[in-house]
matplotlib code that plots the C-alpha trace (Angstrom):
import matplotlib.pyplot as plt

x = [-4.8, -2.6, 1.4, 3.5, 6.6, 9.8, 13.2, 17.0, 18.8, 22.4, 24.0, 22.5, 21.0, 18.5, 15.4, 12.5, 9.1, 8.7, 7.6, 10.8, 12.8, 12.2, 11.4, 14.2, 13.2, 16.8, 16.1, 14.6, 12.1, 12.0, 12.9, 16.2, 19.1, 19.5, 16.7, 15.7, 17.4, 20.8, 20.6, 20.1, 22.7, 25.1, 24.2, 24.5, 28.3, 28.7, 28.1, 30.2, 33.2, 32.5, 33.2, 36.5, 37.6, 36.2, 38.5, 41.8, 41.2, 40.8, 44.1, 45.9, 44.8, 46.8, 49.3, 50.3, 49.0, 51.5, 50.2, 46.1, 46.6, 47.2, 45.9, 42.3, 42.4, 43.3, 40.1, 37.7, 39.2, 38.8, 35.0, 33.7, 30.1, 30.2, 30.4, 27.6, 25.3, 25.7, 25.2, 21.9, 20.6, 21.3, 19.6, 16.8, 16.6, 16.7, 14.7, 11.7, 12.0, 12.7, 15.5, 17.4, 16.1, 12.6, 13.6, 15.0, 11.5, 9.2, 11.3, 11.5, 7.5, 6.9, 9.1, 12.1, 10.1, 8.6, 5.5, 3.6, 5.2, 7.4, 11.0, 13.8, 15.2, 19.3, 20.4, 20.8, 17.5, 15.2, 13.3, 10.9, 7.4, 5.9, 3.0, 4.4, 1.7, 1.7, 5.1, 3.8, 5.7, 3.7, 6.3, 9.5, 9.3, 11.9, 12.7, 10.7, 7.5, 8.4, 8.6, 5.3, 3.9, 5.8, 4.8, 1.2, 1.5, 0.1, -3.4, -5.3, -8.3, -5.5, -3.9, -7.5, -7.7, -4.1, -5.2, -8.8, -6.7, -4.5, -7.3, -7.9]
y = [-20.0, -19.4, -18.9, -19.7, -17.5, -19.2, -17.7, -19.7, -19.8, -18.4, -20.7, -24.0, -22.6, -24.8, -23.3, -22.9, -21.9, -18.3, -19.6, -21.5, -18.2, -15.4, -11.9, -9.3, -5.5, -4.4, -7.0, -6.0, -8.9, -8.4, -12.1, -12.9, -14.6, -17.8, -20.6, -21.0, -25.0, -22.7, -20.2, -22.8, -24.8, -21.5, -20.2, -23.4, -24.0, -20.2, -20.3, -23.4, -21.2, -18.0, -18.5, -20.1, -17.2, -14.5, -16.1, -16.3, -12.3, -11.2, -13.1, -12.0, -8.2, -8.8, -10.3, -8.2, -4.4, -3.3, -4.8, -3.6, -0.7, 2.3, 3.7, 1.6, 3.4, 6.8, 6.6, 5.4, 8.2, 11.0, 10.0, 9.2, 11.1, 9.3, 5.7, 7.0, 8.3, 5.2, 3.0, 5.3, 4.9, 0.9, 0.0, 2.8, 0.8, -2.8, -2.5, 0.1, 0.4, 4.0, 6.0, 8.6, 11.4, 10.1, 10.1, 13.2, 14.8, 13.0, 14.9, 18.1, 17.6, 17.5, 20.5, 19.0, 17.2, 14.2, 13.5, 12.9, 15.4, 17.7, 17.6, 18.0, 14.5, 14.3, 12.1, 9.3, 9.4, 9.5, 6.2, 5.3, 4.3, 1.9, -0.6, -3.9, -5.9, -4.2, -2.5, 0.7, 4.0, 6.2, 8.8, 9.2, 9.6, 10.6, 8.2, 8.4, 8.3, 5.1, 3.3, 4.5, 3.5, 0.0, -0.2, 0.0, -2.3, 0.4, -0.6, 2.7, 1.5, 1.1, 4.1, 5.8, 4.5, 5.7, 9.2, 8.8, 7.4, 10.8, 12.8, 13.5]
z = [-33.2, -29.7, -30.4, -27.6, -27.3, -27.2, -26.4, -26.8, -23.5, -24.1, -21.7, -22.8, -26.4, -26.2, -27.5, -24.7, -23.8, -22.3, -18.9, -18.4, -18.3, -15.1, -15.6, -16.1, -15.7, -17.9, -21.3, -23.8, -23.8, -19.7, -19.6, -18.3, -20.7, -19.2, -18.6, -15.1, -14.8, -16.5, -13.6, -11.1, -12.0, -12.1, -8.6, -6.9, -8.3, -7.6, -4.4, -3.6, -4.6, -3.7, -0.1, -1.1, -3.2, -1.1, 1.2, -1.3, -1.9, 1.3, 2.5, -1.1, -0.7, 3.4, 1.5, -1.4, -0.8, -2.9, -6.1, -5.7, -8.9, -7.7, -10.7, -9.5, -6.1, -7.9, -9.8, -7.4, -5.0, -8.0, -9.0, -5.6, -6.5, -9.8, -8.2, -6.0, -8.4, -10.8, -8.2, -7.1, -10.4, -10.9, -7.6, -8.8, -12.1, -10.5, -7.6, -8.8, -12.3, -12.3, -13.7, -11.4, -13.2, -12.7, -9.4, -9.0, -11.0, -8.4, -5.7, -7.7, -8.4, -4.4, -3.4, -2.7, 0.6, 1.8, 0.0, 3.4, 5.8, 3.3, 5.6, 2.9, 3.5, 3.2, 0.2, 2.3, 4.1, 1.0, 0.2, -2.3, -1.4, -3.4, -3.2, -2.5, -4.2, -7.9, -7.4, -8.4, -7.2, -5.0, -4.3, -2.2, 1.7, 4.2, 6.7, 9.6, 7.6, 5.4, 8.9, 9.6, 6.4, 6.9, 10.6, 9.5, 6.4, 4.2, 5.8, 5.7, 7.9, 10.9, 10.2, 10.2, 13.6, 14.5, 13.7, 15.7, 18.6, 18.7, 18.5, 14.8]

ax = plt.figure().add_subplot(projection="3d")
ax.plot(x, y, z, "-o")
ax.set_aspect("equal")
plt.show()
């Protein structure tokens, strides 16, 4: 007998087929919380009005500089490598589905380098490689040789005759 998994929406709690829901990496279930119509439906009106308001706080901030909380700026300026590293480790989490002390083992695991050339990238320079198709992380790679990989489209047979072309 086949079961079909269902899940409730939380914006429209109407009860729905699994398909009718997109992935999520961060749920449990790795299905997001709102039906796909639900999100739809949000974005669209979101977008109507996030130009508007974008546009209110950007004239109120001119406006009023005196009431932005000091206490607010105070903060962010005290735990500047704190906002960095949580925001490292969100985009990590979101976009590759790895934590930032995966990340930091993977680096740790090739020497501190570049998993193709082994330059110590700086913090801002370090990328993950991954293959585009399954997602799957290969390793991380300073710059100049993740726009190599790019520049080739991870196609090995070109890059084989890169390599024949310089000589190798």
């Amino acid at each position: 007998m086949e079961t079909t998994q269902t899940k409730k929406c939380s914006r429209c709690n109407a009860v729905k087929d699994a398909s009718c829901f997109s992935p999520h990496k961060l749920s449990r279930d790795g299905l997001k919380y709102w039906c796909k119509t639900c999100c739809s439906k949000y974005n669209t009106e979101r977008n109507k009005s996030s130009d508007k308001y974008a546009a209110y706080m950007r004239e109120y901030s001119r406006a009023h500089p005196a009431r932005l909380s000091p206490a607010r700026a105070l903060w962010r300026e005290r735990n500047k490598d704190r906002i960095k590293r949580r925001v490292k480790s969100n985009n990590l989490k979101i976009k590759y589905g790895i934590t930032l002390d995966e990340f930091n083992e993977m680096l740790k695991v090739q020497d501190g380098g570049c998993a193709i050339c082994g330059s110590a990238p700086t913090p801002k320079d370090t990328h993950v490689d991954h293959d585009h198709e399954t997602g799957v992380v290969r390793g991380i790679l300073c710059r100049s040789c993740n726009l190599g990989l790019g520049n080739f489209g991870d196609d090995t047979e070109i890059m084989s005759k890169a390599i024949k072309y310089l000589g190798g």
